[in-house]
C-alpha positions as CSV (number, residue, x, y, z in Angstrom):
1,X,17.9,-22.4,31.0
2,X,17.8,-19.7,28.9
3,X,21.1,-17.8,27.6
4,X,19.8,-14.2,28.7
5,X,17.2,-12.8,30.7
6,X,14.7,-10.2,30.0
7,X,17.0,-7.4,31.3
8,X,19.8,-8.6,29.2
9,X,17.6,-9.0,26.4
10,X,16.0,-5.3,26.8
11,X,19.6,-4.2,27.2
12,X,20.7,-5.7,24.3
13,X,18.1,-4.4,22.3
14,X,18.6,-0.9,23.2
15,X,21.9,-1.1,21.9
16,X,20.7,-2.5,18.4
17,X,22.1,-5.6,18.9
18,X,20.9,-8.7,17.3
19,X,19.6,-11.8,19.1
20,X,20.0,-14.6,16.9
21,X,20.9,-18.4,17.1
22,X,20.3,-17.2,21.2
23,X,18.4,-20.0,23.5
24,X,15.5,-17.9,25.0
25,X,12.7,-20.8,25.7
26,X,10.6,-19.4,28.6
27,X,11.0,-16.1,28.8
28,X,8.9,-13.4,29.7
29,X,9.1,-10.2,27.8
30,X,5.2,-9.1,27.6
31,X,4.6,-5.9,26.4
32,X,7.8,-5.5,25.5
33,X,9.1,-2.9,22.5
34,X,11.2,-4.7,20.2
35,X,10.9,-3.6,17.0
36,X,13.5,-4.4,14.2
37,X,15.1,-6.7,16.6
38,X,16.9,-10.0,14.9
39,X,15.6,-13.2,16.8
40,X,16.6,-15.6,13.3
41,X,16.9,-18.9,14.5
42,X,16.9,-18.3,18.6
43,X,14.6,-21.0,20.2
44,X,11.8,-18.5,22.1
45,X,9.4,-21.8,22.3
46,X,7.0,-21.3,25.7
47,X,8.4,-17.7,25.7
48,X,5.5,-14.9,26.6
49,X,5.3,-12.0,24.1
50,X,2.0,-10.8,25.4
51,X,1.2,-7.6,24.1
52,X,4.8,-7.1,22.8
53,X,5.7,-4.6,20.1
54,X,7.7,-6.8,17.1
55,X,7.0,-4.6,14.2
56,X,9.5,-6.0,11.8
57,X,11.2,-7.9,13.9
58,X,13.2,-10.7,12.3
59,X,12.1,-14.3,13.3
60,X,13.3,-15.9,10.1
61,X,13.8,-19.5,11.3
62,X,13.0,-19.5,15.0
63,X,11.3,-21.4,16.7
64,X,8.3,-20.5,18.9
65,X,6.6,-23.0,19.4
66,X,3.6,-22.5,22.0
67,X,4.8,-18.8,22.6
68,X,2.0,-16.8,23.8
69,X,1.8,-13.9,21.2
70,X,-2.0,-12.7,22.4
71,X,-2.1,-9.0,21.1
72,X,1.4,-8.9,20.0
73,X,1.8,-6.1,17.1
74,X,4.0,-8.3,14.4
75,X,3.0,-5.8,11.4
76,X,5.6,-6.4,8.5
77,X,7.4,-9.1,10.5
78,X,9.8,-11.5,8.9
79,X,8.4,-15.3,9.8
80,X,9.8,-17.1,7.0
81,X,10.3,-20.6,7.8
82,X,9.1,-20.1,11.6
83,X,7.9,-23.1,13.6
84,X,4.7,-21.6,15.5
85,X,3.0,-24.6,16.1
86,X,0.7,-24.6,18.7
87,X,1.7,-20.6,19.8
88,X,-1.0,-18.5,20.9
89,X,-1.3,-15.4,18.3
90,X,-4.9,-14.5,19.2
91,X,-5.7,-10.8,17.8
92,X,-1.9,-10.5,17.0
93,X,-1.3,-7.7,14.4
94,X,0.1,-9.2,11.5
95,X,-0.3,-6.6,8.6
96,X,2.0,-7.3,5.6
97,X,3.7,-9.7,7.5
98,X,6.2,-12.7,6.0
99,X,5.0,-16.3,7.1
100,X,6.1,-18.3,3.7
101,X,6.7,-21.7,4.6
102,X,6.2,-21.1,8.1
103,X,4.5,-23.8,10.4
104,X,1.3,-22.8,12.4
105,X,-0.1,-26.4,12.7
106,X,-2.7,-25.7,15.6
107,X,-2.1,-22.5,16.5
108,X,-4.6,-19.7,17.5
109,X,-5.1,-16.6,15.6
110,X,-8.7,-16.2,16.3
111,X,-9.7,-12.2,15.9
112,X,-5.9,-11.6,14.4
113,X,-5.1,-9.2,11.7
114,X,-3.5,-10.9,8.7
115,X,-4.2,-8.2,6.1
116,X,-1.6,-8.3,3.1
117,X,0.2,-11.2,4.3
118,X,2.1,-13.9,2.6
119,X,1.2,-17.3,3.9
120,X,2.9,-19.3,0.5
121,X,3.5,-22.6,1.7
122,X,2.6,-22.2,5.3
123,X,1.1,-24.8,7.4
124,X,-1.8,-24.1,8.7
125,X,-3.9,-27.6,9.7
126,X,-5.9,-27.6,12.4
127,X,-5.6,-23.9,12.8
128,X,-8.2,-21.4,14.5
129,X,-8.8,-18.1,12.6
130,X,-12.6,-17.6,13.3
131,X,-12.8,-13.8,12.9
132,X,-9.2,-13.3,11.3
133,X,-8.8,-10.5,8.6
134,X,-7.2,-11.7,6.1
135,X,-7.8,-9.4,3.3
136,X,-5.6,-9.6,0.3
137,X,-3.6,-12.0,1.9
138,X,-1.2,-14.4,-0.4
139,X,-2.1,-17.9,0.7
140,X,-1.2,-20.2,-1.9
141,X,0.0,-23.7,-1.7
142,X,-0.6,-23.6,1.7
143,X,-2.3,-26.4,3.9
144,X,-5.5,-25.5,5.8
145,X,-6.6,-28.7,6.5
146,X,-9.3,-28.9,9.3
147,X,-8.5,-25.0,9.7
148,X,-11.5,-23.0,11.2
149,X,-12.0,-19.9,8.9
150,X,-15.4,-19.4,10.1
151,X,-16.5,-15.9,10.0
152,X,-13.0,-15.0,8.3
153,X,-12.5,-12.2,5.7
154,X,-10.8,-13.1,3.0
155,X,-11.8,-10.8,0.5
156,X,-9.1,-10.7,-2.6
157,X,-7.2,-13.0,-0.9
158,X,-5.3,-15.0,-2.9
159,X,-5.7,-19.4,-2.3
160,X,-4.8,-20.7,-5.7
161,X,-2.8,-24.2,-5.1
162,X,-3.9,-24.6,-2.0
163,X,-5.8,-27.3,0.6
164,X,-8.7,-26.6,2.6
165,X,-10.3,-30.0,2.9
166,X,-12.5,-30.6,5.7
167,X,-12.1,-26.4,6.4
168,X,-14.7,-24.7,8.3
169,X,-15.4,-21.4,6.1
170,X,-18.8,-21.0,7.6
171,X,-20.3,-17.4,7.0
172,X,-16.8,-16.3,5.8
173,X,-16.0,-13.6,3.3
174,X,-14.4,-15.0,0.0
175,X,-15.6,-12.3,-2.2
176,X,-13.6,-12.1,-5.4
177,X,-10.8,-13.8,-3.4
178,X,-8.7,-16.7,-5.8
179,X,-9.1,-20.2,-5.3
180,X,-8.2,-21.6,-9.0
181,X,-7.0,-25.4,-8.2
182,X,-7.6,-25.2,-4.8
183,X,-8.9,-28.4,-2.8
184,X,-11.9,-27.8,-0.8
185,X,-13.4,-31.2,-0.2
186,X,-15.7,-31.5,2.7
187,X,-15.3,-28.0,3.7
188,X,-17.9,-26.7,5.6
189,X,-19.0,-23.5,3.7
190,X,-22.5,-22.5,5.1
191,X,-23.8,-19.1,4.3
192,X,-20.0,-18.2,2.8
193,X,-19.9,-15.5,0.3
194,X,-17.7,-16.3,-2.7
195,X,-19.3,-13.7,-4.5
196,X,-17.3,-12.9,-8.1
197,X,-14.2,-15.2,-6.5
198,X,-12.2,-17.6,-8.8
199,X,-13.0,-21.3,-8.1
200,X,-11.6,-22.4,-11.7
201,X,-10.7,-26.2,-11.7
202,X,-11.5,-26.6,-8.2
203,X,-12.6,-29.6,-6.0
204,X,-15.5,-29.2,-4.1
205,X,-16.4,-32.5,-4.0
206,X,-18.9,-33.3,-0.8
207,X,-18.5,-29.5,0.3
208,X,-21.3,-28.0,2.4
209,X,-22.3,-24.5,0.5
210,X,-25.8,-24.2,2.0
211,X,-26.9,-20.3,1.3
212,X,-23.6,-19.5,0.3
213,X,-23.1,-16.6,-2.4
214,X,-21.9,-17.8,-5.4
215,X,-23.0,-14.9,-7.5
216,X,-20.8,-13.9,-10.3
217,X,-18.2,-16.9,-9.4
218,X,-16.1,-18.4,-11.8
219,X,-16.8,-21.8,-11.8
220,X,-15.0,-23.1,-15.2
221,X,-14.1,-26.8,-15.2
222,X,-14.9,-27.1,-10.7
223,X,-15.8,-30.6,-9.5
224,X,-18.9,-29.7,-7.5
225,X,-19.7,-34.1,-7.3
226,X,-22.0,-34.8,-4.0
227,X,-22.3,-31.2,-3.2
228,X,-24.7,-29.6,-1.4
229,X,-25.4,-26.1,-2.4
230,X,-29.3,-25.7,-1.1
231,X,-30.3,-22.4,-0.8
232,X,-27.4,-20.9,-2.5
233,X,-27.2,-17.6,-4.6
234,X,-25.6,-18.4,-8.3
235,X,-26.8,-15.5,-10.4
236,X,-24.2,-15.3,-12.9
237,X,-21.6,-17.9,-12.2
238,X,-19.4,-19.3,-15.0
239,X,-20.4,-23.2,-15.1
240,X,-18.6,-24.3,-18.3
241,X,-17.1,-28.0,-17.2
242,X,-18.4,-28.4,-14.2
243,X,-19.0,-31.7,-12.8
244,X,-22.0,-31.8,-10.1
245,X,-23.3,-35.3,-10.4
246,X,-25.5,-36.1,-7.2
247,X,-25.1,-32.7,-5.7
248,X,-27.9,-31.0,-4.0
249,X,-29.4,-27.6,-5.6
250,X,-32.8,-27.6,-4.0
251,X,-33.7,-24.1,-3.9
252,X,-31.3,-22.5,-5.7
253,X,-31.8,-18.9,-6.9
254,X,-30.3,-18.1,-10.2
255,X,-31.6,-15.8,-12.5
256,X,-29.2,-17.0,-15.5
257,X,-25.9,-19.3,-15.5
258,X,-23.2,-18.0,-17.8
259,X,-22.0,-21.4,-20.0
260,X,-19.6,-19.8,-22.0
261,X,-16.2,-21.4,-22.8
262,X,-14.6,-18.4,-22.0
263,X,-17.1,-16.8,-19.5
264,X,-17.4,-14.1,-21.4
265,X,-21.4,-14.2,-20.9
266,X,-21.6,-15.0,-25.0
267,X,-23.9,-18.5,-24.0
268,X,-26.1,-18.2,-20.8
269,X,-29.2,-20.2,-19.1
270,X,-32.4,-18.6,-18.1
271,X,-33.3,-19.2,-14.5
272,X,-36.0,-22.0,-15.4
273,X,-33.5,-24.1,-17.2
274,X,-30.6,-24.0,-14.7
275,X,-31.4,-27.2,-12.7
276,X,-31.7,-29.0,-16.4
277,X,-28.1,-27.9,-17.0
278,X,-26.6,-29.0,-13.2
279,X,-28.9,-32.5,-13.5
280,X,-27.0,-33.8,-16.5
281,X,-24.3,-36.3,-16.4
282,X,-20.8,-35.0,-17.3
283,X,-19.4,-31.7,-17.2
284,X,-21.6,-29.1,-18.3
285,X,-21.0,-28.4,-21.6
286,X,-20.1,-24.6,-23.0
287,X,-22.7,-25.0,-26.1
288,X,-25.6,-24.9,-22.7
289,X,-27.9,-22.2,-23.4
290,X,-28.6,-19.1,-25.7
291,X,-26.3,-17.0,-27.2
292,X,-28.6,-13.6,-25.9
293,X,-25.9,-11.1,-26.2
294,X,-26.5,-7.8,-27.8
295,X,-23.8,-5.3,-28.6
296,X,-24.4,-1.3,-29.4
297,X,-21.3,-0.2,-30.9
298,X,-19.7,3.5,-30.8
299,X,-20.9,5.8,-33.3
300,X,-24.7,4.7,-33.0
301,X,-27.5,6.8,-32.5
302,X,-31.1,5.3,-31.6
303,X,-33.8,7.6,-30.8
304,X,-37.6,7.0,-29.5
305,X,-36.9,3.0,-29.6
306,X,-38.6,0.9,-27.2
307,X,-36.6,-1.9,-26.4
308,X,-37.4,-5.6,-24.6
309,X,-34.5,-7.9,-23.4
310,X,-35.2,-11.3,-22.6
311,X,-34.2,-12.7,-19.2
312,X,-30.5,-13.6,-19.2
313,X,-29.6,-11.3,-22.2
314,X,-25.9,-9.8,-21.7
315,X,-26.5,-6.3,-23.2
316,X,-23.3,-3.5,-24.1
317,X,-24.3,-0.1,-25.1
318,X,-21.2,2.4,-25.9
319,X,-23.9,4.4,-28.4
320,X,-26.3,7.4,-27.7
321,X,-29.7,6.3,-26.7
322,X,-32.0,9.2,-26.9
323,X,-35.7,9.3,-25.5
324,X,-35.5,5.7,-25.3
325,X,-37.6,3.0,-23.5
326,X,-35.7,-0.4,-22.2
327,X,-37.3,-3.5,-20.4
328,X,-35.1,-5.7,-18.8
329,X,-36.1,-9.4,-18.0
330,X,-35.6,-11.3,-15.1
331,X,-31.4,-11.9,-15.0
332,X,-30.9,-9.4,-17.5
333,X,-27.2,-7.1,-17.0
334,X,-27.3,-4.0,-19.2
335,X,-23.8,-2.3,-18.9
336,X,-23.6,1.2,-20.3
337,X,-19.8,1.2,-21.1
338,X,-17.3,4.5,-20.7
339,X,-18.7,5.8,-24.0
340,X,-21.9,5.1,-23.9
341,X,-24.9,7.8,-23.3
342,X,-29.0,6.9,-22.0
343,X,-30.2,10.6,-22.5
344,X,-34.1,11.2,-21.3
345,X,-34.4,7.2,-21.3
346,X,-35.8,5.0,-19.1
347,X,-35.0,1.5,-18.0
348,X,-37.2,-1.0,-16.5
349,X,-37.2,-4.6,-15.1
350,X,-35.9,-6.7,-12.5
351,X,-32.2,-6.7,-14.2
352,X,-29.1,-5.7,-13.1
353,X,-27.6,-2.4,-14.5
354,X,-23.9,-1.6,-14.5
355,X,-23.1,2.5,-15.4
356,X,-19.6,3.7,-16.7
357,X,-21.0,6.2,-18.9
358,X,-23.8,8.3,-18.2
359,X,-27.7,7.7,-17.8
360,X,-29.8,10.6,-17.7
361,X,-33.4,10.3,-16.8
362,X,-36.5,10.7,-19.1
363,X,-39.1,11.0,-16.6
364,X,-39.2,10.5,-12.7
365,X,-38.4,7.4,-12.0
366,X,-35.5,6.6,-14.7
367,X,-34.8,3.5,-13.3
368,X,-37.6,1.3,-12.1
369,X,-37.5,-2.6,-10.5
370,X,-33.7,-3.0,-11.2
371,X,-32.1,-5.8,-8.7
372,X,-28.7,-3.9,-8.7
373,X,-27.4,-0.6,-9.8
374,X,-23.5,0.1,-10.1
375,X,-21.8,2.9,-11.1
376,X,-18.1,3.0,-12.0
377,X,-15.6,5.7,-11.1
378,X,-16.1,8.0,-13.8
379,X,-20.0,6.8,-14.5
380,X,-22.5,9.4,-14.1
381,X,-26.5,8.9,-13.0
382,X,-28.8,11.5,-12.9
383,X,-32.1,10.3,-12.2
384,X,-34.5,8.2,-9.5
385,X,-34.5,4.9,-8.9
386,X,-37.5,3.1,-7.8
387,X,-36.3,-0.1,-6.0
388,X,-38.1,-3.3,-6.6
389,X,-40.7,-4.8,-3.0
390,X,-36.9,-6.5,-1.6
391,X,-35.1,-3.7,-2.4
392,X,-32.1,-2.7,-5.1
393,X,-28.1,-3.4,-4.4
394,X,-26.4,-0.5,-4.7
395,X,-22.3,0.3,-5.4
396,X,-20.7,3.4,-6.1
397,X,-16.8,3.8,-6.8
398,X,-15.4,6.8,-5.6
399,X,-15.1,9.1,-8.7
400,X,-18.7,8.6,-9.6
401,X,-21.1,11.3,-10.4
402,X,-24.5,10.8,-8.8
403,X,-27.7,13.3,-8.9
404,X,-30.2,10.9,-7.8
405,X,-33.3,9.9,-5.4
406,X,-33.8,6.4,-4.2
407,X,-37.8,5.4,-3.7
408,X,-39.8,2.9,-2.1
409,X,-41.6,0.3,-4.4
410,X,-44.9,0.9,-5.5
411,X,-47.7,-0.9,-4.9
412,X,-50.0,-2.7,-7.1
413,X,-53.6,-3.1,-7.3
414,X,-55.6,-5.7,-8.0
415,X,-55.5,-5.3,-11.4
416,X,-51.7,-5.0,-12.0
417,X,-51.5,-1.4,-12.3
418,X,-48.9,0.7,-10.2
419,X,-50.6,3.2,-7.9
């Protein structure tokens, strides 16, 4: 039986006094405000905290195992070390909360809000989290075995060191998240977006990455062996070392593979030579591909230059371009760094063009066919931009300066000219 009832334990809280080392299995304080309230090491296993309000409420050490926390606001909590195995937490608020070390074998946080969290050595097999935010969150070392992140967001989260064999991370959102060493054999990735994330020395081995986005992802020295990755997006990922002997790649879109040591983009692979590179035996070696990098320092002025740039060229330009023409191939990323200035120039091709300068336009359209257009905080485009038949991606940081019209593709007639 438990050592106080809900009265006393409303009572007691009232008076700002702590609640720890107390036996309080079973009870029922849904929807109850107990913010700040010490619970370190009370037994609250089977208790029902429906609803409750536990914004940094101490729980360092308790146990609540199977406590029903459905909806429970637990923002900046302290769980360090907290046996919640099996406990219901399902759309629980758990913004910036502490759960190092803590146990949540089984448990159900379907829909919850784990943004900013630390998870560092949690345990976390077999738990649900289909929905879960968990943006930013600090998840290394954990183990998240068998865990169902499908449909998670995970964005910037970090997952270095940890295990996610057999995982569900089915149409979840790794995007620039960290997963350097992390084990991820067998998990079940379909239509995932990793897009830009670290997956440096990590095993994939027999993963599922069906029309997952691997875009941008840093690949360097991951074992990708019996993999399938059909109908995956690799445009850009870092591929130095990796292993990917009888993995699947059947249609595969990848405009260029960056095989530099450092992935620095210094060596890349044009899109018709990027199942080559993945069909050889051994890790993929950093010597794969051209060195198609061109650099336009400060201090350099170019004026009335037309300009071609094979497919997969890397290409920096902190000079003045002036009046200037530029094709990009297929796979092509032009960056126009912070000093760097396209006046009355125009740019086209089905390449990707990065702006933290400024691009002004020669003639309407100034930008024609590119596949993405970025501009920086601080990057300035003045200018149209005629989008390609499947459309341009478009980002702009706040802090940006934009004067610009976005148009439909053009059509073609039979004889290749734009009408």
């Amino acid at each position: 039986m438990a050592d106080f009832t809900a009265d006393d334990i409303l009572r007691k809280v009232q008076r700002g006094e702590k609640l720890e080392r107390a036996d309080l299995k079973g009870v029922n304080l849904a929807r109850a405000v107990l913010e700040g309230t010490s619970f370190a090491r009370s037994d609250l296993d089977g208790a029902n905290l429906e609803g409750a309000k536990l914004k940094k409420t101490n729980f360092k050490n308790a146990s609540l195992r199977e406590t029903y926390l459905a909806g429970a606001d637990l923002s900046q909590a302290n769980l360090d070390n907290a046996d919640l195995e099996g406990a219901n937490l399902e759309r629980a608020v758990l913004v910036g909360a502490n759960l190092s070390r803590a146990n949540l074998e089984g448990a159900n946080l379907t829909g919850a809000n784990l943004t900013g969290a630390k998870l560092t050595y949690a345990q976390l097999e077999s738990a649900s989290l289909g929905g879960a935010d968990l943006s930013q969150a600090v998840i290394t070392h954990a183990e998240l075995e068998e865990c169902d992140l499908s449909g998670a967001k995970l964005r910037r989260a970090d997952l270095s060191n940890s295990s996610l064999r057999g995982a569900n991370i089915e149409e979840a959102d790794l995007s620039e998240a960290n997963l350097a060493n992390a084990q991820l054999s067998e998990a079940r990735a379909r239509g995932a977006k990793f897009a830009k994330a670290s997956l440096l020395k990590a095993n994939l081995s027999g993963s599922v990455l069906a029309n997952a986005d691997l875009s941008g992802v840093d690949a360097r020295d991951a074992n990708l062996t019996k993999a399938v990755l059909n109908g995956a997006v690799l445009t850009g990922a870092k591929v130095a070392g990796v292993i990917s002997a009888e993995a699947s790649f059947s249609n595969i879109r990848a405009d260029w593979l960056d095989t530099s040591a450092d992935g620095d983009g210094t060596r890349r692979v044009p899109s018709d030579k990027v199942i080559a590179v993945f069909s050889k035996q051994g890790p993929i070696d950093p010597t794969e591909g051209m060195a198609n990098r061109r650099y336009f320092g400060k201090g350099d002025v170019l004026r009335n230059a037309s300009l071609e740039f094979d497919s997969g060229a890397f290409v920096e330009i902190e000079s003045l371009f002036e009046q200037c023409s530029i094709s990009l191939g297929k796979g092509t990323e032009l960056v126009v760094g912070r000093g760097g200035v396209l006046s009355d120039c125009q740019i086209k091709g089905g390449g990707s063009i990065t702006i933290n300068g400024h691009f002004f336009e020669k003639q309407s359209p100034g930008i024609i066919g590119a596949e993405q257009v970025v501009v920086s905080a601080g990057g300035a485009l003045v200018g149209a931009v005629e989008q390609p038949p499947h459309s341009t991606r478009f980002a702009f940081e706040p802090g940006c300066k934009l004067r610009m019209k976005i148009l439909q593709a053009k059509k073609t007639n039979g004889e290749g000219r734009r009408d």
